[in-house]
Backbone as numpy.savetxt, mean C-alpha at the origin, in Angstrom:
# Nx Ny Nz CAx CAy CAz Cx Cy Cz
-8.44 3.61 -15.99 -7.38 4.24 -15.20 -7.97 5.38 -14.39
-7.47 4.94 -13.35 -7.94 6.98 -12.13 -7.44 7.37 -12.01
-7.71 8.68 -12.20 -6.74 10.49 -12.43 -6.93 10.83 -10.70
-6.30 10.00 -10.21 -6.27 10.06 -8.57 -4.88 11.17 -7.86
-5.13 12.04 -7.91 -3.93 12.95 -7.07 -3.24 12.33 -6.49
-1.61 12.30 -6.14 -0.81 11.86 -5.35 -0.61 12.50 -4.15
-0.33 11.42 -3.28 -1.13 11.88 -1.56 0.61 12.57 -1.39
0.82 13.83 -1.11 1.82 13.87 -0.41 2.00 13.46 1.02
3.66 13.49 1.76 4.09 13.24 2.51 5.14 13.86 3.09
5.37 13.55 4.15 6.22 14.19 4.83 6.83 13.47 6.08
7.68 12.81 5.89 8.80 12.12 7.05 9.43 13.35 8.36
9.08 12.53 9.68 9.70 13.28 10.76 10.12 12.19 11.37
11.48 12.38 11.09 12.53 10.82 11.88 13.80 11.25 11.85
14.40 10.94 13.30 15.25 10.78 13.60 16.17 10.21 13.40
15.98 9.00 12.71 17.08 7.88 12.68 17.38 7.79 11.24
18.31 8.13 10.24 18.83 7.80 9.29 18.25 6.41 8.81
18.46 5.78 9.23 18.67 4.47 8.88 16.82 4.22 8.27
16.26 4.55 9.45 14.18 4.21 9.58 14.21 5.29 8.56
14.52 6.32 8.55 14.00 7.60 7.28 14.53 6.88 5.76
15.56 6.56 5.91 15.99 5.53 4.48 14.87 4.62 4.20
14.49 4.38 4.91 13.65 2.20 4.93 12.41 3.44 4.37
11.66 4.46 4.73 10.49 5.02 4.62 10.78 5.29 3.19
11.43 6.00 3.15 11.88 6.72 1.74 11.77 5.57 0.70
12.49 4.62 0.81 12.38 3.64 -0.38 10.90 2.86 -0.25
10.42 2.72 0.50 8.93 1.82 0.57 7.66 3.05 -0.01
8.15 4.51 0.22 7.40 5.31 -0.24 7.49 5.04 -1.74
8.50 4.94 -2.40 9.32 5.16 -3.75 8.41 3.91 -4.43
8.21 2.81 -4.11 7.71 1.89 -4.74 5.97 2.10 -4.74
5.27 3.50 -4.37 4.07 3.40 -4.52 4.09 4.32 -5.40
3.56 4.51 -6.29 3.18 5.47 -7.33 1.94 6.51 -7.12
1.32 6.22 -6.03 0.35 7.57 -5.36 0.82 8.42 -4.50
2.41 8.03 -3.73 2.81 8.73 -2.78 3.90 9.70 -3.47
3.81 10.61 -3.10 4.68 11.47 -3.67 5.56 12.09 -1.78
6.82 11.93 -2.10 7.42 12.28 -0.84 7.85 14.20 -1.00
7.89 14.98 -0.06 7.81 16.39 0.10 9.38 16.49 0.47
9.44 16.23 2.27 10.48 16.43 3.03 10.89 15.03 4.01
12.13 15.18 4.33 12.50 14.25 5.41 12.95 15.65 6.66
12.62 15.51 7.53 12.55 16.46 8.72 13.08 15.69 10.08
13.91 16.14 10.64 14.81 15.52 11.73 14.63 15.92 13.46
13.59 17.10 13.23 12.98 17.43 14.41 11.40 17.35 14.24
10.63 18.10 15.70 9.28 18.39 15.54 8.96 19.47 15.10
9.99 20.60 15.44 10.08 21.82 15.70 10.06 22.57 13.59
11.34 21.40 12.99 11.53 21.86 11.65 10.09 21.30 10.61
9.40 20.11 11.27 8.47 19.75 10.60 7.21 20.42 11.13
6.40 21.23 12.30 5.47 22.13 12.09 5.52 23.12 11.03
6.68 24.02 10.99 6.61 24.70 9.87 5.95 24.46 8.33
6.69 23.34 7.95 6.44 22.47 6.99 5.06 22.44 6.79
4.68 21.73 7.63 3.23 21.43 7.89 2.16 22.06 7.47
2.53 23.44 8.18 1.66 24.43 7.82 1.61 25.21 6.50
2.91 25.34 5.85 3.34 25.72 4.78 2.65 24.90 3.29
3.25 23.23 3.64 3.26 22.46 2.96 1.73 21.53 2.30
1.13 22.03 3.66 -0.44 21.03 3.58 -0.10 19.93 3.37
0.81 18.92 3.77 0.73 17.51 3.31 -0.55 16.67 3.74
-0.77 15.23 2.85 -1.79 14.38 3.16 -1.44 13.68 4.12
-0.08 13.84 4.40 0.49 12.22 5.26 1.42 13.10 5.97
1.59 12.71 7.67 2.97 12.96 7.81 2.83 11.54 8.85
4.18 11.26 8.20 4.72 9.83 9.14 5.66 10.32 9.87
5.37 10.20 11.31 6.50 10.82 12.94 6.24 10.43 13.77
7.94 9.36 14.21 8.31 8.94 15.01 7.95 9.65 16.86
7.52 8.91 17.34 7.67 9.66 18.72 8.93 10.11 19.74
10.23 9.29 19.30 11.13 9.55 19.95 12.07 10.18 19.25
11.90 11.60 19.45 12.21 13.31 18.57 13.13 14.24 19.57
14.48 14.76 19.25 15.15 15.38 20.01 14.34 16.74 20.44
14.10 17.60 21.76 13.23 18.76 21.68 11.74 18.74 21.56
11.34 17.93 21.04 9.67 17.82 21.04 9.46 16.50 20.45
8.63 15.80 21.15 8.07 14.66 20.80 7.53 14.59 19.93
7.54 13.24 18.92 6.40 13.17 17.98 4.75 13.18 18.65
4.34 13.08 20.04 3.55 13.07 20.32 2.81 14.11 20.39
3.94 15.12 21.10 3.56 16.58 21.52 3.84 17.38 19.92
4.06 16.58 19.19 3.98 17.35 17.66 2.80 17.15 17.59
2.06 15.78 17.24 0.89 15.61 16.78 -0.60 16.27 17.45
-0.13 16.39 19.09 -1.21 17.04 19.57 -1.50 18.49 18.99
-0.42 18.91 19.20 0.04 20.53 18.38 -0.79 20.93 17.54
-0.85 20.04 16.40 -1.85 20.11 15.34 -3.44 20.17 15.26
-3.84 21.16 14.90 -5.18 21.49 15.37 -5.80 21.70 13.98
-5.92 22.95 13.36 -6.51 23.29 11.79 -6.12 22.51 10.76
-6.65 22.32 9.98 -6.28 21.26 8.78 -5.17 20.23 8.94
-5.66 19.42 9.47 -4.39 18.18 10.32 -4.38 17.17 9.53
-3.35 16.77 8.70 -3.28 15.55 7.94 -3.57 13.97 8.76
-3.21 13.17 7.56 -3.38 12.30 8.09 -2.27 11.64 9.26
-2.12 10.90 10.03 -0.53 10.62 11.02 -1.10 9.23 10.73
0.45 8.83 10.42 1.50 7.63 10.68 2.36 7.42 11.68
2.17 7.11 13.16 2.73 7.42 14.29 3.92 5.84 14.45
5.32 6.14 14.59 5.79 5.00 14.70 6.52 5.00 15.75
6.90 3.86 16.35 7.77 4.06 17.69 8.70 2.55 17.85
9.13 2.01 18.80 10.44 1.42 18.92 9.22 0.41 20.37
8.41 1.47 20.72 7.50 0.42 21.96 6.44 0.55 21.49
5.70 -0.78 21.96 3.78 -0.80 21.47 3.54 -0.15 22.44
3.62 0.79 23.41 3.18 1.15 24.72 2.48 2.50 24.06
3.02 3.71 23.11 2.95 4.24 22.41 1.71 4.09 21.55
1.41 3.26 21.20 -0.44 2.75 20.51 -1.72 3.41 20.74
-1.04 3.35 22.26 -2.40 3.90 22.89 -2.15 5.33 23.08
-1.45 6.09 23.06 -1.22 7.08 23.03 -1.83 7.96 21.65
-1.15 7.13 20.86 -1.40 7.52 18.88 -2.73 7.67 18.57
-3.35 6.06 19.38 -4.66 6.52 18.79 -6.11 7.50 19.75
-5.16 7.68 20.80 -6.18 8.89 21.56 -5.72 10.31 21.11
-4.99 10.58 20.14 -4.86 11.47 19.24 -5.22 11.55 18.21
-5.62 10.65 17.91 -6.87 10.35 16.24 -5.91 10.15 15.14
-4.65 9.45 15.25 -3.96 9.16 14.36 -4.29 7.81 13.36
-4.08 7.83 12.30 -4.88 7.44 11.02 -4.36 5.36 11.39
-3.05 5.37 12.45 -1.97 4.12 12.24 -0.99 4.03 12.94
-0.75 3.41 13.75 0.58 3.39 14.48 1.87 1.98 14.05
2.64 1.77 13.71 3.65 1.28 13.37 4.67 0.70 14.53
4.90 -0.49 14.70 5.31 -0.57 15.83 6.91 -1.14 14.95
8.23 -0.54 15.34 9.53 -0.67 14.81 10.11 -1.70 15.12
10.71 -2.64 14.60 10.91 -2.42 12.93 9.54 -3.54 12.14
9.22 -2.39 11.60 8.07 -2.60 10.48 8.66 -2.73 9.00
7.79 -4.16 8.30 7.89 -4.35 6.85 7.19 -3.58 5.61
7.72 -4.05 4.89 7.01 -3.23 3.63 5.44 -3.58 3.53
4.85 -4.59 3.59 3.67 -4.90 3.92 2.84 -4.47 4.81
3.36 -4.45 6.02 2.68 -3.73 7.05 2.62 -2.48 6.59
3.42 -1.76 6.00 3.52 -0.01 5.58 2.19 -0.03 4.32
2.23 -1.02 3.59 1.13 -0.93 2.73 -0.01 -0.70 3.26
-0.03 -2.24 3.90 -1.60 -2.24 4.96 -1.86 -0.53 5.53
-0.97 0.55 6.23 -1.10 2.02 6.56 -1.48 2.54 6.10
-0.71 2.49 4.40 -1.22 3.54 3.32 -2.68 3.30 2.95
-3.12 1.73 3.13 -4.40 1.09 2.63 -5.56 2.17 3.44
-5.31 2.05 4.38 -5.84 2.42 5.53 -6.19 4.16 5.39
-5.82 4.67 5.09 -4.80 6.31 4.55 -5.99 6.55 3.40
-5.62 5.68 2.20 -5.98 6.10 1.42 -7.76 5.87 1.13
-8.41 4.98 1.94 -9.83 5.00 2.19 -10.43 5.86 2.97
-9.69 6.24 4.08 -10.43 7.40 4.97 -10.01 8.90 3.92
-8.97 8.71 2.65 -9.18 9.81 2.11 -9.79 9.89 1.06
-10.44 8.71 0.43 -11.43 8.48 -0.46 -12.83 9.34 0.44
-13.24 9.01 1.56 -14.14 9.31 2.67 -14.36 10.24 2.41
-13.03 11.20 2.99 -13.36 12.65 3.31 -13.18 12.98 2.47
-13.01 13.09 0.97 -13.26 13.85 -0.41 -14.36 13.13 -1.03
-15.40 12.58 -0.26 -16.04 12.23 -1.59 -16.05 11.78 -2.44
-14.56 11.04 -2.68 -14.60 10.73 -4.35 -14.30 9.23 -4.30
-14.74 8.78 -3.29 -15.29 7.01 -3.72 -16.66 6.37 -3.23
-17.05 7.15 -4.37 -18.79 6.82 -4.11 -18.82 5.48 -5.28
-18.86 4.35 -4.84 -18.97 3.27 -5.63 -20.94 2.83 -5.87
-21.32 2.98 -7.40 -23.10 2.62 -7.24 -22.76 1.43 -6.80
-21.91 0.31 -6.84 -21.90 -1.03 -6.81 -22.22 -1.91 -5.83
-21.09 -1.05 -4.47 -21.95 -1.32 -3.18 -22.37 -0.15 -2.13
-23.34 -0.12 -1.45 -24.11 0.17 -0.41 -22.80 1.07 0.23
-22.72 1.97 1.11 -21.71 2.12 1.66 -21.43 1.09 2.95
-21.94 0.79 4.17 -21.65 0.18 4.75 -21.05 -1.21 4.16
-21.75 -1.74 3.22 -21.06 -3.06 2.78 -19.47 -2.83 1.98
-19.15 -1.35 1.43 -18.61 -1.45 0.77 -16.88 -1.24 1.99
-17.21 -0.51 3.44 -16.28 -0.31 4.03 -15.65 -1.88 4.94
-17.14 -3.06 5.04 -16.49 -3.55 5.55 -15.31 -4.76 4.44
-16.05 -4.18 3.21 -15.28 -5.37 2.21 -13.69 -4.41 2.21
-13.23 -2.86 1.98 -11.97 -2.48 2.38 -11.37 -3.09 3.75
-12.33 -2.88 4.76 -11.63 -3.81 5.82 -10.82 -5.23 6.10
-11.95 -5.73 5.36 -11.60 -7.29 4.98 -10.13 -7.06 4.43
-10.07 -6.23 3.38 -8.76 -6.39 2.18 -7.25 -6.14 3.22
-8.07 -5.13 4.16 -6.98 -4.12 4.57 -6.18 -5.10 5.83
-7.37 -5.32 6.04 -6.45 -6.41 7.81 -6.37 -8.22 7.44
-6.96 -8.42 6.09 -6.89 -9.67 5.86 -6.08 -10.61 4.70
-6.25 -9.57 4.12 -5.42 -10.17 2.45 -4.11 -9.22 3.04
-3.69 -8.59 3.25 -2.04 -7.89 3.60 -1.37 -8.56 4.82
-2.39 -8.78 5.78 -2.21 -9.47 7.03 -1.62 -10.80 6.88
-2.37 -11.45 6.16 -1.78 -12.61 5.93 -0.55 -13.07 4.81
-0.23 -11.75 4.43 0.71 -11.75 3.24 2.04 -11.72 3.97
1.62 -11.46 5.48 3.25 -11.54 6.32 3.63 -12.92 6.48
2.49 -13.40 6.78 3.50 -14.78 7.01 4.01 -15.50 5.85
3.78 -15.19 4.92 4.17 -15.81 3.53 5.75 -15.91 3.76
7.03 -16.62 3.01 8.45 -16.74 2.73 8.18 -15.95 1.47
9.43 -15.06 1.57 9.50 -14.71 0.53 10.12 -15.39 -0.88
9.79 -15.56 -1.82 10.16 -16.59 -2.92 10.73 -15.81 -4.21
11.47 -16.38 -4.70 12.23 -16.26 -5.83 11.95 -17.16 -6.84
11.51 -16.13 -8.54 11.30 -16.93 -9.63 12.47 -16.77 -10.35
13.05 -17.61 -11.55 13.81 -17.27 -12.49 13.32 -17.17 -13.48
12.94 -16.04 -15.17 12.44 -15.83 -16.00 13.38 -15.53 -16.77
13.31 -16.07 -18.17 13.88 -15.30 -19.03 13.86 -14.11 -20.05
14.28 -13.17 -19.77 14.33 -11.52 -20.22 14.96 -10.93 -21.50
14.42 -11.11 -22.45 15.26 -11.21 -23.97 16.54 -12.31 -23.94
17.94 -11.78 -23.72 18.64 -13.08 -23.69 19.16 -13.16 -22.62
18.30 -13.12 -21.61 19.13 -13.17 -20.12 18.20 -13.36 -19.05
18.33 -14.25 -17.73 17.64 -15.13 -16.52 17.72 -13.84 -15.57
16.56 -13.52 -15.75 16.56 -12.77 -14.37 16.05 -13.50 -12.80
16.63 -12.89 -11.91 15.76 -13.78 -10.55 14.90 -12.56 -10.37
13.52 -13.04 -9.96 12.46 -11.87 -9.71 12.31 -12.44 -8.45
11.99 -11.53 -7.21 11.56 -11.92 -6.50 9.91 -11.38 -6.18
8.85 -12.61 -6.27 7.49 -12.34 -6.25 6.88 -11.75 -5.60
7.56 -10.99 -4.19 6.80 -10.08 -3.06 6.87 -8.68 -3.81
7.58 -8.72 -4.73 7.57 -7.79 -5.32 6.89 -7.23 -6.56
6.15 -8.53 -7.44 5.51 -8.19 -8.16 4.29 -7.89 -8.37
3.82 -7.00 -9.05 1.97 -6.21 -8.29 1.10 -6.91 -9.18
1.50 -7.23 -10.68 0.58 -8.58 -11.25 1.22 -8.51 -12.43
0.35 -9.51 -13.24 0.70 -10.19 -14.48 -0.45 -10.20 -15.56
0.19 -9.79 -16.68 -0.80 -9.34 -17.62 -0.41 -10.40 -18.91
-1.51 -11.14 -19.34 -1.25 -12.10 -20.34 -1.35 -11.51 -21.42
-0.66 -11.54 -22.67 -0.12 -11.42 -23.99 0.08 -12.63 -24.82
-0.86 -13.00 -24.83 -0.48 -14.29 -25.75 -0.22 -14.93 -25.67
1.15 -15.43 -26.56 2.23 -16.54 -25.64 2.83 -15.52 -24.72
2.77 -14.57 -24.50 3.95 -13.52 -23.40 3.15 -13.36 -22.28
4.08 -12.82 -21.07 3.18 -12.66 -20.10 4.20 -11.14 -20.13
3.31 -10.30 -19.58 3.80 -8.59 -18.93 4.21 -8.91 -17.71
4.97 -9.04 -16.83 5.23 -8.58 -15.10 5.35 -7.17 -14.62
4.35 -7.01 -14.02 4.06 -5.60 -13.67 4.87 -5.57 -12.24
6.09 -4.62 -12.13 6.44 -4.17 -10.90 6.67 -2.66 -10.18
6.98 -2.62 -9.53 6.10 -0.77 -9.22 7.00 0.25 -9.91
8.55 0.16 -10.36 9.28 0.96 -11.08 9.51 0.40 -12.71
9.44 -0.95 -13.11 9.25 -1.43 -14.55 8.79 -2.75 -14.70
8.56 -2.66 -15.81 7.37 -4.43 -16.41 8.90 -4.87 -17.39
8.30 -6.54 -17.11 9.33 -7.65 -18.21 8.34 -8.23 -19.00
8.94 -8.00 -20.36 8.32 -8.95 -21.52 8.90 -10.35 -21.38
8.18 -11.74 -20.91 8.30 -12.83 -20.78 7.39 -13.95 -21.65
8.31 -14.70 -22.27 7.88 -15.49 -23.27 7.30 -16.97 -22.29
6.29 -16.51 -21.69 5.33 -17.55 -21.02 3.82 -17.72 -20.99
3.43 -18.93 -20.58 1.20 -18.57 -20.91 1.04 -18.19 -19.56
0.17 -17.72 -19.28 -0.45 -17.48 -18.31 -0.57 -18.84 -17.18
-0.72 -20.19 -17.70 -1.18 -20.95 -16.97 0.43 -21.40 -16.18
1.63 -21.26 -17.18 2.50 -21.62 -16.58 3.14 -20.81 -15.58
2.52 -19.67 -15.59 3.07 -18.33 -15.13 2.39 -18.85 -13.40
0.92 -18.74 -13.56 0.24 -19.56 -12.55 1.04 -20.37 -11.22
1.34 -21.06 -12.35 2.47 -22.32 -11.48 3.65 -22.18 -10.96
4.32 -20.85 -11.88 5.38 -20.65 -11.20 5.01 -19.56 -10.07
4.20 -19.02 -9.92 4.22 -17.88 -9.00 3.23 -19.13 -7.59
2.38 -20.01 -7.54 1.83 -20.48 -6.96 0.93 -19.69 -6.15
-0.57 -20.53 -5.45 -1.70 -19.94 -5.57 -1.86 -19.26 -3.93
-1.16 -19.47 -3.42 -0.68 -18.75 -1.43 -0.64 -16.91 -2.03
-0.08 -16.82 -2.57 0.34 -14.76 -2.41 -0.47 -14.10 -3.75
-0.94 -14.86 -4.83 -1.38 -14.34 -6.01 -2.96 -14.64 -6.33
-3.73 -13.77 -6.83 -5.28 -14.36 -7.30 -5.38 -14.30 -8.91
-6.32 -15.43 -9.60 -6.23 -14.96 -10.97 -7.47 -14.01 -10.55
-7.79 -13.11 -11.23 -9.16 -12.22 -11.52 -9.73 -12.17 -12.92
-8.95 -12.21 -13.69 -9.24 -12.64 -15.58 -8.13 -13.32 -15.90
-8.98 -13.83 -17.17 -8.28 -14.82 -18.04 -6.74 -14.01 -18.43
-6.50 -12.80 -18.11 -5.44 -12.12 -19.03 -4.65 -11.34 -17.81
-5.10 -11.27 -16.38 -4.32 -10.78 -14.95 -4.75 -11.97 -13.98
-3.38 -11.66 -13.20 -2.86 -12.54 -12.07 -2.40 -11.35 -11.28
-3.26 -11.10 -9.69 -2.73 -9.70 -8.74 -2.08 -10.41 -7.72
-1.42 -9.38 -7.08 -0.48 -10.61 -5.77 -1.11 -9.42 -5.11
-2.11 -10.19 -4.27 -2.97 -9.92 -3.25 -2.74 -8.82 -2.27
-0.75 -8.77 -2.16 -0.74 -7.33 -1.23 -0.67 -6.53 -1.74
-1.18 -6.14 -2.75 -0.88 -4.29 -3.69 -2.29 -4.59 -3.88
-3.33 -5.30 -4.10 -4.70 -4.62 -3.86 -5.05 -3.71 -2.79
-5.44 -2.65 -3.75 -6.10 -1.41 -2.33 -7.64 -1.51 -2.16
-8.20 -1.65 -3.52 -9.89 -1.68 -2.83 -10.58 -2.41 -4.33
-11.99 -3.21 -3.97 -12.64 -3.88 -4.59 -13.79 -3.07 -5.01
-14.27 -2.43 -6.53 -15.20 -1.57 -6.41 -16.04 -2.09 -7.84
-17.26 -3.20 -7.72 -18.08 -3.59 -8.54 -17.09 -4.54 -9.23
-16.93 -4.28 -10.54 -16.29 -5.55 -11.33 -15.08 -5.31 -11.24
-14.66 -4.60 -10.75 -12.82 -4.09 -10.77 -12.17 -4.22 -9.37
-10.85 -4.51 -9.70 -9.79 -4.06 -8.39 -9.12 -3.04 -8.92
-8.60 -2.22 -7.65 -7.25 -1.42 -8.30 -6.65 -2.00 -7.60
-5.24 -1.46 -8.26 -3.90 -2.40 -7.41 -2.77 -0.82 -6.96
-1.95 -1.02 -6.57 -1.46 -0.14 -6.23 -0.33 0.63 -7.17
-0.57 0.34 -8.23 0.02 1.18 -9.47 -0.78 2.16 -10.19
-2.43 2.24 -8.78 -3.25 3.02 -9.27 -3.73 2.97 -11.07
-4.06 1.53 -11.33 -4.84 0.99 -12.09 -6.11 0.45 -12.03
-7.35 -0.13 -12.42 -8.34 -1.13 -12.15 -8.03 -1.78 -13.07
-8.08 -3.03 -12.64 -8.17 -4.13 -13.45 -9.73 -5.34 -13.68
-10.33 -5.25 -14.69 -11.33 -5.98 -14.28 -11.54 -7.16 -13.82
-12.61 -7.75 -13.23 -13.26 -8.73 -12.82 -13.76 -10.16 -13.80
-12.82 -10.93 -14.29 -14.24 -11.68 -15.00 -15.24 -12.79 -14.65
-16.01 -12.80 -15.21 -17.11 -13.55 -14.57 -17.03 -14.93 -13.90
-16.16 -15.54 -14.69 -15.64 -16.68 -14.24 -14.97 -16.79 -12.96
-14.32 -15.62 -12.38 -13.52 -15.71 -11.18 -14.00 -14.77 -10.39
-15.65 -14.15 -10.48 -15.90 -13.70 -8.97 -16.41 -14.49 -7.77
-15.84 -15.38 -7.95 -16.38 -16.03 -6.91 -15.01 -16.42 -6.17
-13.83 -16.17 -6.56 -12.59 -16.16 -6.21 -12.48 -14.94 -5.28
-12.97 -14.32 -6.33 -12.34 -12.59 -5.10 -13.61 -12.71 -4.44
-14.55 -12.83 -4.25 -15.58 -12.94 -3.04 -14.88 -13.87 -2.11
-14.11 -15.09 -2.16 -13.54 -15.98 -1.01 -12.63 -15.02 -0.52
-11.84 -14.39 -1.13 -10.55 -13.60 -0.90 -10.72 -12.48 0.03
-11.94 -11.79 -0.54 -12.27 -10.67 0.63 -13.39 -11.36 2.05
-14.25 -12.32 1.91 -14.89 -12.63 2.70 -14.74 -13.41 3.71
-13.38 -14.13 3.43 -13.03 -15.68 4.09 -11.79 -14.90 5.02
């Protein structure tokens, strides 16, 4: 397990509705810790400076000051930006401001992952604290790359699917975009999801079958990860985004080598 600090944040949005959708997609990561929701540019500099956040996610179209002319603003200790907007025209703008991601509206929960993915390696970077002996650094940024624009990327086009399990004495419907993996117990399987796990009286292999092999990887005989909550591959381990590692076994690296390489 990593004693990894939670990245704060800080929402600057206008729209009720997009600050809701942020708020709950934040809620399902367990590294993000949310600060403020802020409705101008003007109420979120303060903040800013006060607050030191790691993240601020802001919209460009801001009553009184732009999210743009916010972000330029920012000069001394400048977090990371999540720049989102309603036009891709805006892109190019975001990233000649050195913003970490731009979001083009309306954005999924996946795509928001892929951001944080993104977020949370350039802040591994600049602290130092993902020095992996395992790989080289250059090899090791382009295998995050791979994860970041390829295994999440392709997790959009997936349908989203629905399992039915049974939960002591009662059928739950799970839906699988939602589950971050599966931990074998025996005859039981664990379902790990980002606010609680189900004790399920199933093997692993049938578990397999019901989740099918498009959105999920096995990695050991005893976990099954659904490919979009992996954040980074480091020697024999993944973490997943419940800020766990889970190991590698020998039998199936040659699985997660297709996964990140292909």
């Amino acid at each position: 397990m990593n004693n990894f600090c939670p990245l704060s944040i800080i929402i600057v949005e206008n729209d009720q509705t997009d600050a809701s959708t942020l708020k709950q997609y934040i809620s399902r990561i367990p590294f993000l810790k949310l600060l403020m929701v802020c409705r101008t540019a003007i109420e979120a500099l303060d903040l800013i400076y006060t607050k030191k956040p790691d993240i601020v996610i802001v919209d460009v179209d801001l009553p009184m000051m732009s999210g743009l002319e916010l972000v330029s603003g920012l000069t001394s200790q400048k977090p990371q930006i999540i720049l989102t907007a309603a036009h891709q025209q805006y892109a190019f703008n975001g990233f000649e401001l050195d913003v970490t991601d731009f979001l083009l509206k309306p954005f999924d929960y996946q795509r928001f992952i892929k951001a944080i993915c993104k977020i949370k390696q350039r802040h591994y970077n600049l602290n130092s604290e993902f020095n992996s002996k395992e790989l080289v650094p250059a090899k090791r940024n382009t295998l995050l790359d791979d994860l970041n624009t390829k295994v999440v990327t392709k997790s959009l086009a997936k349908e989203q699917r629905f399992i039915w399990v049974k939960v002591d004495k009662k059928m739950m419907n799970l839906n699988t975009s939602e589950i971050v993996y599966v931990e074998g117990l025996r005859d039981y399987v664990k379902i790990h999801l980002a606010k609680i796990n189900y004790i399920v009286n199933l093997t692993m292999t049938k578990t397999e079958e019901l989740l099918g092999n498009s959105s999920f990887i096995r990695v050991n005989r005893s976990f099954i990860i659904n490919k979009a909550f992996i954040i980074c591959v480091k020697g024999n381990t993944i973490e997943t985004s419940l800020n766990n590692s889970l190991p590698i076994g020998v039998n199936y690296k040659d699985a997660v080598k297709q996964l990140v390489f292909n």
